[in-house]
VOTIPA-161711 format. One record per residue (C-alpha): residue number from 1; residue in three letters; x, y, z. Coordinates in steps of 0.2 Angstrom, whole numbers, plus 5000, padded with zeros to 4 digits. Layout:
<sites>
   logu   torlum     px     py     pz
    NUM      Ala      X      Y      Z
...
</sites>
This chain:
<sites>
   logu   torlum     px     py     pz
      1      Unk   5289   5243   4961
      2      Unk   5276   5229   4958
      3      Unk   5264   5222   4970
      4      Unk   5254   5207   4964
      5      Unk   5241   5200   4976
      6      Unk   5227   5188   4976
      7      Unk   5212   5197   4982
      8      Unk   5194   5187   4989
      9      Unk   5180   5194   4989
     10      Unk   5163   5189   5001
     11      Unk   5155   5172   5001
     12      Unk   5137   5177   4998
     13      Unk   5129   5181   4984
     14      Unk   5119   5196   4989
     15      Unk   5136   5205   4992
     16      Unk   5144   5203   4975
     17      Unk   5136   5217   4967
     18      Unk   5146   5231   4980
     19      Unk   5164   5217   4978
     20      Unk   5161   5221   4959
     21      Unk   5159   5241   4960
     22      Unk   5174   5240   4969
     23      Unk   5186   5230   4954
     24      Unk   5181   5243   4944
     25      Unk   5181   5257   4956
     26      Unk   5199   5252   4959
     27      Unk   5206   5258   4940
     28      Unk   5200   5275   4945
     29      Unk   5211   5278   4960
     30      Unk   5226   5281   4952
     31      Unk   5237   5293   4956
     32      Unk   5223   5300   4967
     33      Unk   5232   5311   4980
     34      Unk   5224   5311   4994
     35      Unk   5224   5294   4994
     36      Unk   5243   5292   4991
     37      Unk   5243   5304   5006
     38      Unk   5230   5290   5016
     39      Unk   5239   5275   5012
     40      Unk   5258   5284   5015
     41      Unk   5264   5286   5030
     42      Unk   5261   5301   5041
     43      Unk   5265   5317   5040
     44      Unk   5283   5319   5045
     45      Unk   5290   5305   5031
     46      Unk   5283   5303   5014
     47      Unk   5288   5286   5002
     48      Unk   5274   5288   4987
     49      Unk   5275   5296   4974
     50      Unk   5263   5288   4962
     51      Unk   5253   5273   4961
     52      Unk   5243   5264   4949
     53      Unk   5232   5247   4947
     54      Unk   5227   5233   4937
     55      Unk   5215   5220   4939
     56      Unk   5218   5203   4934
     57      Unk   5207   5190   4931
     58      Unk   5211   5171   4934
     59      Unk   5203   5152   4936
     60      Unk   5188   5158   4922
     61      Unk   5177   5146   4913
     62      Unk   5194   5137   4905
     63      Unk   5203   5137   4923
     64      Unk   5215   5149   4915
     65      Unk   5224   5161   4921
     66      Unk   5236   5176   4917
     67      Unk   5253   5171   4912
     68      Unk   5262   5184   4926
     69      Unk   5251   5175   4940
     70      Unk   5255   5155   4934
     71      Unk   5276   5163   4933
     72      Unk   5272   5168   4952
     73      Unk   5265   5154   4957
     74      Unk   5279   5144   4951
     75      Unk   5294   5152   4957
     76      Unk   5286   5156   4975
     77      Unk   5277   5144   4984
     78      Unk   5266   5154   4996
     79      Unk   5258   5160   4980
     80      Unk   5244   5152   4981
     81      Unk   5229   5154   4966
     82      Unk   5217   5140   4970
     83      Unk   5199   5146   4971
     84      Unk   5207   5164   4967
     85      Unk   5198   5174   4952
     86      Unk   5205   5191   4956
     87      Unk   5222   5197   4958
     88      Unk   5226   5217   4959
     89      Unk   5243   5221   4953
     90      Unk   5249   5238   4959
     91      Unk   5262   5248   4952
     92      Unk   5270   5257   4964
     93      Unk   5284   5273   4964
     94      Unk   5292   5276   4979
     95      Unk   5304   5290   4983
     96      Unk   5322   5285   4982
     97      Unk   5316   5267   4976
     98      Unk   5335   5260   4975
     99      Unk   5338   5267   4993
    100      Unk   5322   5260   5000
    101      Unk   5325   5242   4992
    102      Unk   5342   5241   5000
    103      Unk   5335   5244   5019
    104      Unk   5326   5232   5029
    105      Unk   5312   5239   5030
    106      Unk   5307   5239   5011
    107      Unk   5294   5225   5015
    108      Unk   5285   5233   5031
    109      Unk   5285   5250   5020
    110      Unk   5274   5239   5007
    111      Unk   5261   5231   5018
    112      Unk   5260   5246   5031
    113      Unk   5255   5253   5014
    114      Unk   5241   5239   5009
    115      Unk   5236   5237   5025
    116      Unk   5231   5256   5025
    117      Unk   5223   5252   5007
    118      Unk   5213   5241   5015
    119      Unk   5207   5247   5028
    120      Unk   5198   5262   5017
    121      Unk   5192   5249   5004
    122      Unk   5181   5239   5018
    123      Unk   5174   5254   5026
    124      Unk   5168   5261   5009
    125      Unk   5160   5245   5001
    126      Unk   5146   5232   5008
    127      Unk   5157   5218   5006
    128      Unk   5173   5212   5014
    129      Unk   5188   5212   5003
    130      Unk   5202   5201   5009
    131      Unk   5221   5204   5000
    132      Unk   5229   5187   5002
    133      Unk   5249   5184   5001
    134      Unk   5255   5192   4986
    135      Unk   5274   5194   4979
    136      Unk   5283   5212   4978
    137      Unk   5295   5215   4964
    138      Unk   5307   5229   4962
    139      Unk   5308   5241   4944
    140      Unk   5323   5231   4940
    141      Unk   5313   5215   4943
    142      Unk   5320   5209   4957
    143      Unk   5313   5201   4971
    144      Unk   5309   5211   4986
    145      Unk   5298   5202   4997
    146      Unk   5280   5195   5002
    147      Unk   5263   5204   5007
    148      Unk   5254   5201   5022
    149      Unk   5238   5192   5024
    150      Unk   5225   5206   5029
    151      Unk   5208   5195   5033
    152      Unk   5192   5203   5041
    153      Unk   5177   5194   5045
    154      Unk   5163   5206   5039
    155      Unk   5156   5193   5030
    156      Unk   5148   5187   5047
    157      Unk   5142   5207   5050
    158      Unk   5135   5208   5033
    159      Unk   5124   5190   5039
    160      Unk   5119   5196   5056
    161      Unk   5112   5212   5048
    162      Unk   5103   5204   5034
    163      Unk   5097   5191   5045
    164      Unk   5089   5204   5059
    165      Unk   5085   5217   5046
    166      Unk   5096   5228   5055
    167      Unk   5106   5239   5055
    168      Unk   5107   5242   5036
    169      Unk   5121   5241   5030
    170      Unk   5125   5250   5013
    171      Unk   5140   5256   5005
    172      Unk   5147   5270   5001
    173      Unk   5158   5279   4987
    174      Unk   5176   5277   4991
    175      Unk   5179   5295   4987
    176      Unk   5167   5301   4999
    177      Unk   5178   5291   5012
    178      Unk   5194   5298   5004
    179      Unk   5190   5317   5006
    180      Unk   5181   5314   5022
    181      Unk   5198   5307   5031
    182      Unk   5208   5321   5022
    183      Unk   5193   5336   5027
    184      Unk   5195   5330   5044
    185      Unk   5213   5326   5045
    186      Unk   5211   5308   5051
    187      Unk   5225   5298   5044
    188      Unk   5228   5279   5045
    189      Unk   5243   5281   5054
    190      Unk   5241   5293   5067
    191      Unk   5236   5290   5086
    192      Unk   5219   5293   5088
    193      Unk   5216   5313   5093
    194      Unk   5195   5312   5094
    195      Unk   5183   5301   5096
    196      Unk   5178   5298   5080
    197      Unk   5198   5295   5075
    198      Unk   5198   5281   5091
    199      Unk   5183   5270   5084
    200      Unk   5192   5272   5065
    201      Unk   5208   5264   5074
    202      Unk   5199   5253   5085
    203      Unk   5191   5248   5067
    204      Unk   5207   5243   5061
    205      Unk   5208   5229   5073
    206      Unk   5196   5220   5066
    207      Unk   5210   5214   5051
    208      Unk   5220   5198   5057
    209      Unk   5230   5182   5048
    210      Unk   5223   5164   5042
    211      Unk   5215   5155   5057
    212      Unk   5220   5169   5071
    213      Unk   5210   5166   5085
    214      Unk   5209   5184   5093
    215      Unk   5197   5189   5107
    216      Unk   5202   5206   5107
    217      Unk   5191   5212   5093
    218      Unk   5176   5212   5100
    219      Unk   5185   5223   5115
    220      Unk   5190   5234   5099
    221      Unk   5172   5234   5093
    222      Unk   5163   5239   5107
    223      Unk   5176   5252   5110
    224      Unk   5175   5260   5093
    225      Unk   5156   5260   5097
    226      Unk   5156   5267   5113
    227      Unk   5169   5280   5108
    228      Unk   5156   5291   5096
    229      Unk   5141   5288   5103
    230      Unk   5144   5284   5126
    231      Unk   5147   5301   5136
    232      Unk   5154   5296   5152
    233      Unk   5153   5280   5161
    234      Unk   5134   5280   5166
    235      Unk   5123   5269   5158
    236      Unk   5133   5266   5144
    237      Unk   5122   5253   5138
    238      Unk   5107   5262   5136
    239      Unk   5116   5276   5128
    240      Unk   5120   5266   5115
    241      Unk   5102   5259   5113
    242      Unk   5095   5277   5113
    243      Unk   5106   5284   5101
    244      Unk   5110   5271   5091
    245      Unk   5092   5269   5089
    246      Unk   5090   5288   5085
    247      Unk   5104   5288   5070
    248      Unk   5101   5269   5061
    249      Unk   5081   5267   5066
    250      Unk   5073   5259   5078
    251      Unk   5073   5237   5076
    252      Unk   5062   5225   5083
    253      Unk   5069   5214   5098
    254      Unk   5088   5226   5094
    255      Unk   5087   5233   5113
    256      Unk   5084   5215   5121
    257      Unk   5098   5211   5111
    258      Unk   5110   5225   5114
    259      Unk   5106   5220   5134
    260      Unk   5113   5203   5129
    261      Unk   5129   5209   5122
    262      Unk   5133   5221   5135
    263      Unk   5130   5210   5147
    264      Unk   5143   5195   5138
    265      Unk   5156   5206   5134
    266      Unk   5156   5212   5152
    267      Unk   5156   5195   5159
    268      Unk   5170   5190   5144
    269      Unk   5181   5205   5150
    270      Unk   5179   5203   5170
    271      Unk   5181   5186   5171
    272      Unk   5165   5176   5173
    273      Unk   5163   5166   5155
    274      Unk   5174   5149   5155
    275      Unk   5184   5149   5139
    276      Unk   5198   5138   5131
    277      Unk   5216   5142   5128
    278      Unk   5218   5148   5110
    279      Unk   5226   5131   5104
    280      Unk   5213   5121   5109
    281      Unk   5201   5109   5098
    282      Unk   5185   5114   5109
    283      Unk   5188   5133   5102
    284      Unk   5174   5132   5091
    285      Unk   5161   5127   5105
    286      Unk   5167   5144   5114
    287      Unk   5163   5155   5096
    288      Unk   5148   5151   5091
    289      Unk   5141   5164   5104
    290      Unk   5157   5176   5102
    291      Unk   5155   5177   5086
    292      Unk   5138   5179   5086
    293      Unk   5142   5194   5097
    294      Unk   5156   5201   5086
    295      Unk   5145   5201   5071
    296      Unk   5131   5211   5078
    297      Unk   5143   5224   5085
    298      Unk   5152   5224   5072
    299      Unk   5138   5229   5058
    300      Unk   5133   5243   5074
    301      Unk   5151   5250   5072
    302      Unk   5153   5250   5053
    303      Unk   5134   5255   5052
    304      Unk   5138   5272   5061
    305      Unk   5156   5275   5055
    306      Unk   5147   5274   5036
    307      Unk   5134   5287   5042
    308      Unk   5146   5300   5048
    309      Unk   5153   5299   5033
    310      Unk   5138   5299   5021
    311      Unk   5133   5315   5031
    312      Unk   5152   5322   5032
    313      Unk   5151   5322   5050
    314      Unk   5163   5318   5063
    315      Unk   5153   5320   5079
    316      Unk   5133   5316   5084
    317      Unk   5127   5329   5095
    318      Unk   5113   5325   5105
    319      Unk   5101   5336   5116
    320      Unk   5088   5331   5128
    321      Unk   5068   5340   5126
    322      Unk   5056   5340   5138
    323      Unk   5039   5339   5133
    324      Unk   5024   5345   5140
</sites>
């Protein structure tokens, strides 16, 4: 089977260099297997049995572009390349390939599949990485079906922390992530069974379609973060600013801000901030302050997340001296 894809990388500059590491680090994971085992479903049902990839590059100098992406582009009309320069192209063995094709669930099989590939690829490097609609293709060259739009806005993350010099945000070898997940047996497609395994699911949530307007996430934000580092329900907030603090370094004005962001997304969840209904044309008047919000909890949540798997961790333990 063959997956081709449009893939975007992030609009700034200064995050290029990690979008680059990744479009070479993605030739290296083939066949890798604890990554098949990452990205395939769980335990009890297993569809890989080998993958590979390819990166094709489009729209250079001479606004060329691979012959395979302009014969897409052609015969589907959601294919769409304009301001595109990347495509992956995954080749992709399943197990019983025929008998998979002939279900209905050949297509959700292939983007519960990338959107698990996706999930690994934007906790490991400091830069989003969007997969656009792509096409799948059967062995025999048949037409299966189309991907799914997996979007993130880490972009705006990667700006708050850059802006406020906090928290830094680096990233972090993709094989690292890999083995942590499998060491710890975390999977992308398991119910949450720690803490650590709730804030990597709440994480997830953070992926959404071409001009959703979702409000959730930063409930899903804040509950990844409070999952690792609050213990109970008392003084939640400054839990998070002590220990936050003690893991990613203390920042100017953080705390003040931290105050702020608890106290909006408290008011945001019981009620007491007017908001528009998610059609409406005053939507963006009500996101400059969300948003703002989201990206600051957001870097807190991938900051931490990054940590504990730098130091191959999957709990903080804290304890409380008393000096004299």
């Amino acid at each position: 089977m063959k997956i081709t894809l449009p893939i975007r990388g992030p609009e700034k500059d200064y995050l290029y260099n990690e979008y680059e590491r990744f479009l070479k680090d993605v030739l290296k994971y083939q066949d890798n297997k604890n990554l098949l085992q990452l990205i395939d479903s769980r335990n009890d049902y297993k569809s890989i049995e080998s993958i590979e990839f390819k990166i094709l590059e489009g729209h250079q100098n001479d606004n060329s572009e691979p012959p395979s992406i302009t014969t897409i582009k052609l015969t589907h009309s959601f294919f769409h390349t304009e301001f595109i320069t990347e495509f992956i192209e995954i080749s992709l063995n399943l197990i019983k390939e025929d008998e998979v094709i002939k279900t209905a669930f050949c297509e959700i099989i292939i983007n519960d599949i990338l959107q698990r590939l996706c999930l690994l690829v934007n906790l490991s490097y400091a830069a989003k990485v969007d997969f656009l609609p792509g096409v799948i293709y059967s062995n025999k060259n048949k037409y299966v079906g189309k991907t799914l739009v997996l979007l993130n806005t880490l972009d705006f993350a990667y700006e708050h922390s850059n802006k406020i010099g906090w928290p830094i945000l680096k990233g972090i070898k993709i094989e690292k992530t890999i083995e942590w997940f499998v060491k710890n047996k975390i999977h992308t497609d398991e119910t949450s069974r720690n803490k650590t395994h709730r804030a990597i699911n709440a994480f997830s949530y953070l992926f959404n379609n071409i001009g959703e307007k979702d409000t959730s996430i930063l409930f899903w934000t804040m509950l990844g973060i409070e999952s690792i580092l609050a213990k109970g329900n008392n003084n939640i907030t400054n839990q998070i600013k002590t220990k936050s603090s003690l893991i990613l370094g203390e920042p100017k004005e953080y705390k003040k801000k931290l105050n702020k962001l608890y106290d909006y997304r408290s008011r945001l969840i019981h009620g007491d901030i007017n908001f528009p209904p998610k059609f409406s044309s005053d939507y963006e008047l009500f996101e400059v302050e969300y948003w703002d919000y989201l990206a600051f909890a957001t870097s807190i949540l991938l900051a931490i997340i990054r940590d504990m798997i730098e130091k191959g961790i999957v709990e903080y333990k804290f304890n409380y001296i008393l000096e004299t």
